[in-house]
N, C-alpha and C positions, 0 to 999 in steps of 0.2 A: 504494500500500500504506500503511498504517498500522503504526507501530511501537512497542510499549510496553514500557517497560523494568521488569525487576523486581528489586530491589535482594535480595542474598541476601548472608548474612556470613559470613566464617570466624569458626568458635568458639574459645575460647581457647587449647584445642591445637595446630591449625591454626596460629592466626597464631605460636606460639611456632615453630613447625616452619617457618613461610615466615622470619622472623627469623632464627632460624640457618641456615636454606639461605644464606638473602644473605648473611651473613658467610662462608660459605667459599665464594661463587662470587666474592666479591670477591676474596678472596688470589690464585683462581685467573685471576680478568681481571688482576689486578694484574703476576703473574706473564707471563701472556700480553702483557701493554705491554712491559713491559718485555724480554721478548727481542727480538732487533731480528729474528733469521734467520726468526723464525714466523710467516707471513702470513696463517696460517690459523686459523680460530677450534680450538685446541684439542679433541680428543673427551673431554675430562674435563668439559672448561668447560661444551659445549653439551649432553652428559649433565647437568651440575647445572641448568643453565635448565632443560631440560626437566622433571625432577623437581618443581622448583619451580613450573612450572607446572600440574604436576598436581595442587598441593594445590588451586587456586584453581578445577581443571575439577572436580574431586570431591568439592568442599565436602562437607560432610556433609547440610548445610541445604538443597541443593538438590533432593533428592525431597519432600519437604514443598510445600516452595516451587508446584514443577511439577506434582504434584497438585490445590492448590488454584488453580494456572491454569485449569489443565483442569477442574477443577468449576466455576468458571466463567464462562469461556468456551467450553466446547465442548458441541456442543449434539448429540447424540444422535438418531440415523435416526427412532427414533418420535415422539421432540418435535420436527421439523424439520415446520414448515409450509409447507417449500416443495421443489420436486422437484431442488436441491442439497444433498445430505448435505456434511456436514464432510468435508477431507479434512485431516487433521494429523500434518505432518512433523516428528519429534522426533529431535533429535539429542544421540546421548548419547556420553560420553567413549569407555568402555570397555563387553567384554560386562556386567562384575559391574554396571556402575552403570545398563547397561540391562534387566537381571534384576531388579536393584532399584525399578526402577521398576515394572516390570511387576508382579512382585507388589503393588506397593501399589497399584495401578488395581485390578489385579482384586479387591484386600480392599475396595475403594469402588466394584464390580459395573463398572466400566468393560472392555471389549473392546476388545485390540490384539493390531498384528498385531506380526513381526518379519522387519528386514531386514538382513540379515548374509551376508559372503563366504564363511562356511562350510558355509553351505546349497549345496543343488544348483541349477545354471540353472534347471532345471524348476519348485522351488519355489518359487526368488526371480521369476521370472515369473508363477508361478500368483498371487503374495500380491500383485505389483502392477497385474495384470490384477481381484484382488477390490477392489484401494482404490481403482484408478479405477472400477467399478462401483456398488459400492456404499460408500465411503466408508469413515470409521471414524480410529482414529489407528495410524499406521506407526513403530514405534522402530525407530533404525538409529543403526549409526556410520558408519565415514568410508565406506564405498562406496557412499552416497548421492552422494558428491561427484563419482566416477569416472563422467561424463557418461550417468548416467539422467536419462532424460527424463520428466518426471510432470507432464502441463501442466495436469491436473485439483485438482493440490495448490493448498489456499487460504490452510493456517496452516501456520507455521514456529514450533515451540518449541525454543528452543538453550538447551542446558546446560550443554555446553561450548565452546569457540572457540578456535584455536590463536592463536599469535601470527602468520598467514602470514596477510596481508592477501587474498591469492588465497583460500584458501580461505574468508572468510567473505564475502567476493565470491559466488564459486558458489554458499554458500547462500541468498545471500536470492535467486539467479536462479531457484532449484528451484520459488520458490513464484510469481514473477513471470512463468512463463512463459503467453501467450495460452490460453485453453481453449475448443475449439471451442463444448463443448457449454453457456459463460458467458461470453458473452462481457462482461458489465457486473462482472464478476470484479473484486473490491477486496482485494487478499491481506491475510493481518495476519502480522506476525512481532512474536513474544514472546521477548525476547533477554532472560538472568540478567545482571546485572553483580554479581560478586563483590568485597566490601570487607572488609578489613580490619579487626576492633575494635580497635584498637591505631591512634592517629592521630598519634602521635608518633615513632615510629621511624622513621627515613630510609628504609628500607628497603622500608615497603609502597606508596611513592610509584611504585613502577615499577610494583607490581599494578593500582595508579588508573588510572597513564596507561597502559594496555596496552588496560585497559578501557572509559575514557572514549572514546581513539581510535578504537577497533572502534565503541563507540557513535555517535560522532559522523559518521562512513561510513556508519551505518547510518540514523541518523536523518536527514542533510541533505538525502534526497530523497522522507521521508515527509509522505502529506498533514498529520499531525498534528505537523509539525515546530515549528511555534513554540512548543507543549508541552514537545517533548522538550528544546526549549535551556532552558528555567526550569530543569528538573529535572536536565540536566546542571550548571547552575551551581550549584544550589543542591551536587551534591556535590563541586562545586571547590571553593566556599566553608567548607564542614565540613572539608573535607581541605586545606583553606591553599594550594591551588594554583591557577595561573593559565593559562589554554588558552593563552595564547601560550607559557610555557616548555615545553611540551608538544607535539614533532616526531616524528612517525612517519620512521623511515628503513628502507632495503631490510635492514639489520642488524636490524631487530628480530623477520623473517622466518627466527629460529635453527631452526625446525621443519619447515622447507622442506627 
């Protein structure tokens, strides 16, 4: 597979909003050390991670962004010269930000489909009975992940990524998996990494390394991998940080 990363930023609201998130999840880790009886990560604490993680999966900037992916690279059944249509897995945070997308494909005449667990078996069957048929792009959230099998899928667009190392595993297998009817199948996945404008506050150094890590997993076994290490360095170097002070632990899996 090939992997390309697209740099996407929080806007000034955003980053004031993840700034003060991390000021109160600190008092509350702070709080949490220091009791000795509490072994366990508090549900205040890993309510506030999570929150704060959401500023970063809901950018504002990233339906822009994933539009102009997909304009292009995605190549459309009647411009396709050859007898594999596209097949494009798009993972989006929430329904709103998947509604949101969707309208703005269709305002730029694009077709998709949609896969969601509050559909009926029936439908979410019928929709991926058409994408392995006939192709096209599939927006879904997390019950992509709940072991469907789609070995016809070629492209992976992420929008958002938890912090659980397992699930951003799963997804890039969604698009890796063998397809009878390609077998010279070369997937591509198009992973956001969410930054920061604000490069001096301690604080957004945990949004980098949440995201460089995810990337760096993701790119260490793409053919275009001597690529992606320029381009991860070059945004350690803008962010004043170094890959080795940078360790993924099973703690950083708060969304598990």
């Amino acid at each position: 597979y090939t992997y390309e990363l697209h740099k996407v930023y929080l806007n000034a609201t955003e980053t004031d909003d993840w700034i003060e998130k991390s000021k109160k999840i600190s008092k509350l880790y702070a709080a949490f050390r220091n009791n000795k009886k509490n072994l366990k990560i508090p549900s205040n604490l890993s309510r506030a991670l999570i929150e704060r993680k959401k500023i970063a999966k809901k950018a504002e900037n990233k339906i822009n962004v994933a539009v102009e992916i997909i304009k292009k690279y995605y190549v459309k059944n009647e411009d396709n010269n050859t007898d594999t249509p596209h097949r494009w897995l798009v993972y989006c945070e929430d329904k709103n930000q998947l509604e949101d997308l969707k309208n703005r494909l269709i305002e730029n005449n694009y077709h998709c489909s949609i896969y969601y667990s509050d559909k009926s078996s029936k439908e979410l069957d019928s929709t991926l009975m058409s994408f392995y048929s006939n192709g096209g792009i599939l927006l879904s959230i997390r019950c992509l992940d709940e072991g469907v099998d789609i070995p016809a899928a070629d492209h992976a667009l992420i929008l958002a990524s938890s912090s659980s190392k397992r699930e951003y595993i799963q997804r890039r297998g969604r698009v890796l998996r063998k397809d009878p009817k390609n077998p010279i199948k070369i997937a591509k996945i198009h992973d956001m990494l969410t930054l920061p404008l604000d490069k001096e506050d301690s604080s957004v150094k945990s949004l980098i390394a949440n995201e460089i890590l995810r990337s760096i997993e993701f790119g260490e076994y793409a053919i275009n991998n001597n690529i992606h290490e320029i381009e991860t360095d070059k945004i350690l170097s803008e962010y004043e940080l170094k890959l080795d002070n940078l360790q993924y632990t099973e703690e950083d899996d708060y969304e598990e």
